[in-house]
C-alpha positions in Angstrom: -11.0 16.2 -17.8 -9.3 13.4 -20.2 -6.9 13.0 -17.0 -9.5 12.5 -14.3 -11.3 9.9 -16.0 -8.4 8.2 -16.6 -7.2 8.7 -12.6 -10.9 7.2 -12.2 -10.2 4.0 -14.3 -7.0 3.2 -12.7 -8.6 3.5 -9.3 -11.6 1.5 -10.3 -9.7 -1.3 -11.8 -7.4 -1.2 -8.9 -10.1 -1.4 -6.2 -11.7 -4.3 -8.4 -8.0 -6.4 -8.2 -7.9 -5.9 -4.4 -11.7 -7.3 -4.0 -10.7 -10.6 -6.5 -7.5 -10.7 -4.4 -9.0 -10.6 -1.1 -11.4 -14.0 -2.6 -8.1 -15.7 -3.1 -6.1 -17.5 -0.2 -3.3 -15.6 0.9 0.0 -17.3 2.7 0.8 -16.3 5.9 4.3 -16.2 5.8 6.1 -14.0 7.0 5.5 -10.3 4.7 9.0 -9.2 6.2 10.8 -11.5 4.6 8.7 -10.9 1.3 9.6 -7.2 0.7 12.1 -5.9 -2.0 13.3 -2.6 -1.6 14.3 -0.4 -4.7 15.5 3.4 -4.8 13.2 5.9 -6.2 14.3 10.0 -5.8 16.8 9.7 -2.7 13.9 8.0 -0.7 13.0 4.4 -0.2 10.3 3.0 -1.4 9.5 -1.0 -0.3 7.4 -3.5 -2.7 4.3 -4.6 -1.1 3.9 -8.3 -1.4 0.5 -9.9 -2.4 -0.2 -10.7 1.3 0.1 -7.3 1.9 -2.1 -5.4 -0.6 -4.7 -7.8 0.6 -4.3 -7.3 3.9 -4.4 -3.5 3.3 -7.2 -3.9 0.8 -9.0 -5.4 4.0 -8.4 -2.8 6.1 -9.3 -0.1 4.4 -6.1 1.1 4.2 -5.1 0.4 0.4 -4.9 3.9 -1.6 -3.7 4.8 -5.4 -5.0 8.5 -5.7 -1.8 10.1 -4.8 0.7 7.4 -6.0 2.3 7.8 -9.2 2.2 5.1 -12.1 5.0 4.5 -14.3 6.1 1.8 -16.3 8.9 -1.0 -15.7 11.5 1.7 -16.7 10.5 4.2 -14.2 9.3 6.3 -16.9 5.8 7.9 -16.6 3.5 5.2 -19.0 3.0 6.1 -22.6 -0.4 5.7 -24.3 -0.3 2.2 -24.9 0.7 1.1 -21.8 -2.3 3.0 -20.2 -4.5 1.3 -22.9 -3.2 -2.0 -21.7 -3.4 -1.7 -18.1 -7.3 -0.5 -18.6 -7.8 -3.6 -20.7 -6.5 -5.7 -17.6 -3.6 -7.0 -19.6 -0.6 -5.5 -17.4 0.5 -6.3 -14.2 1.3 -3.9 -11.0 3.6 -3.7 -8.3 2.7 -1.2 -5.2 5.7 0.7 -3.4 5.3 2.2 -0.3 7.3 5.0 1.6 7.9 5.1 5.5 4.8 5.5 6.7 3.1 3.0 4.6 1.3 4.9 1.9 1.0 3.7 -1.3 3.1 6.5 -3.1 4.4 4.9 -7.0 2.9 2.0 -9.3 4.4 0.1 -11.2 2.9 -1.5 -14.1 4.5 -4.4 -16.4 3.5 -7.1 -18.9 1.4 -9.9 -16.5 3.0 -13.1 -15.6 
C-alpha cells in the first residue's frame, strides 16, 4: 500500500512538471540533435530533451507508470532521495526505448 501511494506521488508530481513545462516557451530546434543516448541492460535507452517531454506532455503521450526510477548511479533511489524528489528538490531526466515509451527515470540534485 506504502508503494502505491508513493507510485501515485511520483506520478502526480510528474504530471504537475509537464503542465508548468508546457506554460514555458520551448525552442524549436532541432530535438535530434538534442538527444544523448546512454546504455541501460543491453538495450538503448535515449534522453528525452525538454522540448520533447513537452511536446509528449501535449500529446497525451507522456507516461511514468511503468518506467523505473533510479538515482544518478543507476541504483534504485534510497529513502532520502524519494523524500527529496516528493519535496520538489530533485531533478529528472526521462529515457525512452525504441518505440518511444518512457521506460527509466532518472532523478539528480536540480540545477
Amino acid at each position: 500500500m506504502k508503494r502505491s501511494r508513493n507510485t501515485i506521488g511520483l506520478f502526480f508530481i510528474a504530471i504537475c512538471f509537464c503542465f508548468m513545462a508546457c506554460n514555458n516557451t520551448a525552442s524549436t530546434t532541432s530535438t535530434a540533435s538534442k538527444r544523448q543516448n546512454t546504455e541501460v541492460n543491453n538495450g538503448k535507452l535515449v534522453k528525452l530533451s525538454k522540448a520533447e517531454v513537452i511536446q509528449k506532455a501535449k500529446e497525451g503521450t507522456f507516461s511514468i507508470l511503468r518506467a523505473s526510477f533510479k538515482n544518478q548511479s543507476g541504483q534504485p533511489m534510497t529513502q532520502e532521495e524519494r523524500h527529496l524528489f516528493n519535496k520538489g528538490e530533485f531533478g529528472k531526466d526521462y529515457y525512452v526505448n525504441g518505440q518511444g515509451k518512457i521506460e527509466e527515470v532518472v532523478v539528480r540534485p536540480a540545477t
